[in-house]
N, C-alpha and C positions, 0 to 999 in steps of 0.2 A: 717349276719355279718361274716367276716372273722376273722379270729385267727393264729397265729404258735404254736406250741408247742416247747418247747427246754428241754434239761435239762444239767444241772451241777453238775455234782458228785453224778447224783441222784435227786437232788434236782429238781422239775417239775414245768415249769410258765406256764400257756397261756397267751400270747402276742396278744392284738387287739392295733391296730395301728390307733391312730385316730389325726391325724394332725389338723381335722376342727374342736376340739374339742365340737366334737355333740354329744357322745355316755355318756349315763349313767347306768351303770351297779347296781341295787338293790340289796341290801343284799340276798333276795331269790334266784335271778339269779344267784349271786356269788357261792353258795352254791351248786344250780344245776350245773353249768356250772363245780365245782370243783370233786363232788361226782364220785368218781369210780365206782360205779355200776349203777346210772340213769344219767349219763352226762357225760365229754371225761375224766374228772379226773385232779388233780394236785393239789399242794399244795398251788399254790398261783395265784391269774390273777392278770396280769398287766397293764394297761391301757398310751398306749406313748401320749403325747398329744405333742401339741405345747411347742415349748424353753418358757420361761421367767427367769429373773431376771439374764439375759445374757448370758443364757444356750443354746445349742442348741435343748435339748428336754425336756419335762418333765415326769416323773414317778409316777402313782398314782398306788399303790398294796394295793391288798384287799388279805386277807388269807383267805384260806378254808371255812371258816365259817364267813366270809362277812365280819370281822372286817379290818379295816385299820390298814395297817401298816408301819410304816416311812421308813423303809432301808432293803434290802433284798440283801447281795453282790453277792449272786450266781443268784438269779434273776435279778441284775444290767447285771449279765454277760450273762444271756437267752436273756436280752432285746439287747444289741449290736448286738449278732446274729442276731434277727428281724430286728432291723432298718438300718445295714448294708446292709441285703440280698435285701430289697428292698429302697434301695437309698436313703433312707432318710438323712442318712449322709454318710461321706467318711471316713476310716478309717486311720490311726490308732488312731488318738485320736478324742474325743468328749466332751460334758458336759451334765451331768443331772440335772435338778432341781428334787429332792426328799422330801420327808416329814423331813429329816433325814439334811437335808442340798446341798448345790450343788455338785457333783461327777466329778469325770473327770477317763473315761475309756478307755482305750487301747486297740484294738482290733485286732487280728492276723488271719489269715484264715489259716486253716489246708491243711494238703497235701491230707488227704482222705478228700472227700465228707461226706456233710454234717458235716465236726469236724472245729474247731476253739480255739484258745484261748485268754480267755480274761483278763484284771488285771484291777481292777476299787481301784479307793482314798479313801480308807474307811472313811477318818476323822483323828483324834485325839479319842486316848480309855479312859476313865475318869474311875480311878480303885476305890471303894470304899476301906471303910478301911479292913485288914484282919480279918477274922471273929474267934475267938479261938475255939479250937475244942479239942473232948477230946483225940483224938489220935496223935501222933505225926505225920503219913504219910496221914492224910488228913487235907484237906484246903479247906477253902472259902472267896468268894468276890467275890461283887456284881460290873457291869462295864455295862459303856453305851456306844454303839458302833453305834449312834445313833436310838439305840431304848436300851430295858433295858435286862442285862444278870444276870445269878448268876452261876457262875463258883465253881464248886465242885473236889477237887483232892483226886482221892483214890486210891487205887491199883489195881483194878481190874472194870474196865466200862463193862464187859461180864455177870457179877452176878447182875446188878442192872435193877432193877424191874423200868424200863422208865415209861410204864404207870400207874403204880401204883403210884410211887414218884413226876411225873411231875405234877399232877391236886394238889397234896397235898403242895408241896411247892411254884406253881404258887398263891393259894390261899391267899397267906402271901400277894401279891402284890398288892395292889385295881386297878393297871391298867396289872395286869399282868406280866408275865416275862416269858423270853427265859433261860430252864435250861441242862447247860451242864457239863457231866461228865468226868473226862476225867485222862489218864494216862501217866505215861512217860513210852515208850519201844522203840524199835530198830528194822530196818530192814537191807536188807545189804545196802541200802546207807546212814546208820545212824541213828541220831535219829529222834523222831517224838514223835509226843503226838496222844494217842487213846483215841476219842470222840463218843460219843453219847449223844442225843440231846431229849428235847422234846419244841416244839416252839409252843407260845403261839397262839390260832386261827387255831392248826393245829393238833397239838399230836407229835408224835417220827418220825421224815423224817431221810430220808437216809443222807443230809447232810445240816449244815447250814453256811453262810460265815461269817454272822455275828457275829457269834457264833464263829467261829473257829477263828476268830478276836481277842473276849474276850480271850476267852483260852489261845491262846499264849500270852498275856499280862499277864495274872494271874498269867501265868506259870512263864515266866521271871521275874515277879515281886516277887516270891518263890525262886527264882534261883534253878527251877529246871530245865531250860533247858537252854545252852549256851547263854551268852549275846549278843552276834554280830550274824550277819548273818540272812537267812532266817528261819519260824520254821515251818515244815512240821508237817500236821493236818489229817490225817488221819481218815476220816468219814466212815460210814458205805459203802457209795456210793463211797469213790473214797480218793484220799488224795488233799487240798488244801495247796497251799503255802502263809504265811503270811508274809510281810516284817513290822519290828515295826520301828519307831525312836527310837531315844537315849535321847531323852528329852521329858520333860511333854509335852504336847501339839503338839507333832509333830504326822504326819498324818501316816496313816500308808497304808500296800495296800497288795490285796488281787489276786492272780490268781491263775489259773488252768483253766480245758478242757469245751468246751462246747457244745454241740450236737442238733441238730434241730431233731427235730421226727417225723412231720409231718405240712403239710399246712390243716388249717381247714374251711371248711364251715357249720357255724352253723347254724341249724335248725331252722325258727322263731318260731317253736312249742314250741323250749325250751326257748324262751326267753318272750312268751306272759302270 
């Protein structure tokens, strides 16, 4: 079986391409194939298959540990790299059908090799209500950015114990949840919010889009960051740009850089 690797801010898919949609990937395999030390590693595989429901391809993602998962924007953006590199479609725009709903992404090719970037339609963000807290410079609320977040604001994302807090407040959810933490600070091209993440099926990744989706919704929805404009998300792995709407229901969209790592041919050892 063939594979690409990409990553996005950090964030790691493996991409098998399968148009004749013949390939089925089991939970075990998902698991070996993602594993760092007995298989090539990554945080999530994705599986292209054929368009439907007037799309031009479709997206099925399994996370680390074999579970399904609906929407992945830094991995929407791995996957353009693959199905651009080999022809599958023609850039710049396309459409995904995902678990999360249909996508439409944008694709750019970079001046160095192997670099690209991409922007995919996250959706519309459905904020829950804000959560009271006992201190005044932290916040919460919960948002689905087609799959489920819980957005935490505090002062300081460098002091928090990810894996510790991640399995403990994911357990609140009976289907789980993506928890990010996250700040307001500045660099010199302004402001930005500093996140750290623990994603559910995964543990704490270098960066997440969906994630960084939420945030800036939460955030603006605290007014703590500018109402207009773009809102720079700065992940362990890299900074993401989120564009929001100005109204409920309007969609929102997400980009930044995306990098191929390598072309893979997998072993059938590892998959019997």
């Amino acid at each position: 079986m063939q594979a690409t690797k990409h990553e996005g801010a950090g964030n790691d898919f493996l991409v098998v391409l399968d148009p004749d949609d013949t390939i089925r990937l089991s939970v075990g395999q998902v698991r070996l194939l993602a594993d760092r030390r007995r298989g090539i590693g990554a945080d999530g595989i994705i599986r292209v298959g054929p368009g439907r429901d007037g799309c031009d391809l479709s997206m099925e993602l399994r996370n680390a540990d074999g579970s399904e998962a609906e929407m992945s924007g830094n991995g929407m953006r791995c996957l353009a790299q693959a199905v651009v590199d080999a022809g599958l479609v023609a850039p710049p725009r396309f459409t995904v059908a995902t678990g999360g709903g249909a996508r439409t992404v944008d694709y750019f090719p970079g001046e160095a090799r192997g670099w690209a970037r991409a922007g995919v339609d996250m959706g519309p963000v459905t904020l829950g209500p804000d959560q009271p807290q006992a201190f005044e410079d932290r916040k919460a609320r919960n948002a689905v950015v087609g799959n489920p977040h819980l957005v935490l604001l505090g002062p300081d994302t460098a002091s928090v114990h990810v894996a510790e807090l991640g399995p403990m407040l994911q357990s609140g959810f009976p289907d789980g949840v993506n928890v990010e933490w996250i700040t307001v600070t500045s660099d010199d091209e302004g402001e930005l919010l500093e996140l750290r993440v623990w994603e559910r099926g995964v543990g704490e990744t270098l960066a997440c889009g969906t994630g960084s989706v939420a945030a800036a919704a939460a955030a603006r929805s605290w007014g703590v960051v500018r109402a207009e404009g773009a809102v720079r998300v700065r992940n362990p792995g890299g900074t993401l740009e989120v564009t929001l709407g100005t109204g409920d229901g309007d969609t929102t969209y997400l980009a930044g850089p995306v990098r191929k790592v390598a072309d893979i041919e997998i072993h059938p050892g590892m998959l019997s």
